[in-house]
N, C-alpha and C positions, 0 to 999 in steps of 0.2 A: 603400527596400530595407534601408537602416540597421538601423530599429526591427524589421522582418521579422526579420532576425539575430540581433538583442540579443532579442527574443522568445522566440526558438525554442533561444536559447542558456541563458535563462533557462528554460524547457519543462524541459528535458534537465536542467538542472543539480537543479532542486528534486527530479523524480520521483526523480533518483541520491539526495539526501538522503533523501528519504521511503523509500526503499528500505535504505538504509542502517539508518533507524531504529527498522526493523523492525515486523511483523506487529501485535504486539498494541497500539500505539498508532494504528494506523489501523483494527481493528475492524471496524465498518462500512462503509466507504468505501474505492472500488480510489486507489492512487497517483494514476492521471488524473483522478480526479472531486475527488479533494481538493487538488490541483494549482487545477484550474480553479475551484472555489469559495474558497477562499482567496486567491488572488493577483492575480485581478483587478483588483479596486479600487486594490492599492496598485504592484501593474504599469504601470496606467495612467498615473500622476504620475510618477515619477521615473526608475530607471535606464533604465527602456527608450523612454521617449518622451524623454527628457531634458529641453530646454526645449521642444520642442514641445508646446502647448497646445493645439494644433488639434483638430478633432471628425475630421479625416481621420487624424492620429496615433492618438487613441485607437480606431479603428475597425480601422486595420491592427494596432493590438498586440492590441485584443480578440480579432478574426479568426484572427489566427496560431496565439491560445491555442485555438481552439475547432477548426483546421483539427488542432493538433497533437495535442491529446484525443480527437478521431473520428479521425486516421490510428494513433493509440496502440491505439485499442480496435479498428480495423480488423487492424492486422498481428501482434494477440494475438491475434484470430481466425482469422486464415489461416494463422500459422504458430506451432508449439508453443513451438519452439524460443524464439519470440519473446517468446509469454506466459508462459514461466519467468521470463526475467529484467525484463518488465516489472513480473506481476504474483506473482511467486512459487512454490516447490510446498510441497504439505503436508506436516507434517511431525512425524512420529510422537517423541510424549513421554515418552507410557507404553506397558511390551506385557507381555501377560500380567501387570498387575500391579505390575511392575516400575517405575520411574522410567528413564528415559534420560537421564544425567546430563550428555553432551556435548547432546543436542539440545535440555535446558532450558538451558544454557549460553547458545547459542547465540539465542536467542530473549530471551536475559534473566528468562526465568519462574522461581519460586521452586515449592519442591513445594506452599506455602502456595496460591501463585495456580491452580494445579492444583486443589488441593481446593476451593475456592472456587468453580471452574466446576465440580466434577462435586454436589457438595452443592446447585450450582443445577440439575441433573440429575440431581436426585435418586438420588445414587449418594453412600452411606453411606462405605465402603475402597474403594482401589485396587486390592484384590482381587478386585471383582465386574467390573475391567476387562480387557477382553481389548486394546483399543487407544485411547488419549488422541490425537488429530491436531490439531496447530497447522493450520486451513487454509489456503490462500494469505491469504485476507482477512483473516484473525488472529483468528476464531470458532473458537473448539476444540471439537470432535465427539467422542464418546464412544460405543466399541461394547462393549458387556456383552459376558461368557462366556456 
């Protein structure tokens, strides 16, 4: 039951970090999924098995991580509330045009990393925007006027 704890303690603590560190360095991948492929292997060895070296250790911390990843993605699906603060909400940069200076702030993005995505969207000014969105997963979307 030990390693079950220290597992699910370790679950919780990293997605808070991944969350912390915001949208646009996770990109492609939800907080649970990069959770779960990252930390495995080094879950397995040390703080959470500690010196247990057994194939039963590593089975219960594996397990707990893959029980805690599908109950993550379950109760972001049944309830909203839950999938804001797991996986985030979108979050508008640009509007009309304009830059939103608190919510690049906020995101850590520069007006440079902005043009950068809409030039790959083939969008010349930020005057042909009517809205820049950070989206939960940290891909920014772009609606012309």
């Amino acid at each position: 039951m030990d390693i079950v704890l220290r597992a699910a303690f370790a679950y919780v603590f990293i997605v808070f970090v991944l969350r912390v560190m915001g949208r646009r360095e996770l990109s492609d991948l939800a907080p649970q999924d990069l959770v779960l492929l990252i930390v495995l292997g080094d879950l397995i060895q040390s703080g959470v098995t500690q010196s247990d070296m057994s194939l039963t250790g590593v089975t219960i911390a594996v397990s707990t991580f893959v029980l805690m990843t599908v109950f993550a993605s379950y109760l972001g699906f049944k309830s909203k509330r839950a999938r804001r603060i797991l996986q985030g909400e979108p979050l508008i940069v640009v509007q009309d045009g304009k830059p939103i200076d608190r919510n690049l702030k906020e995101e850590r993005l520069t007006l440079d990393d902005v043009m950068e995505e809409a030039r790959s969207n083939e969008i010349e000014n930020l005057d042909e925007v009517k809205f820049a969105v950070v989206e939960a997963g940290g891909k920014m979307s772009f609606l012309k006027k």
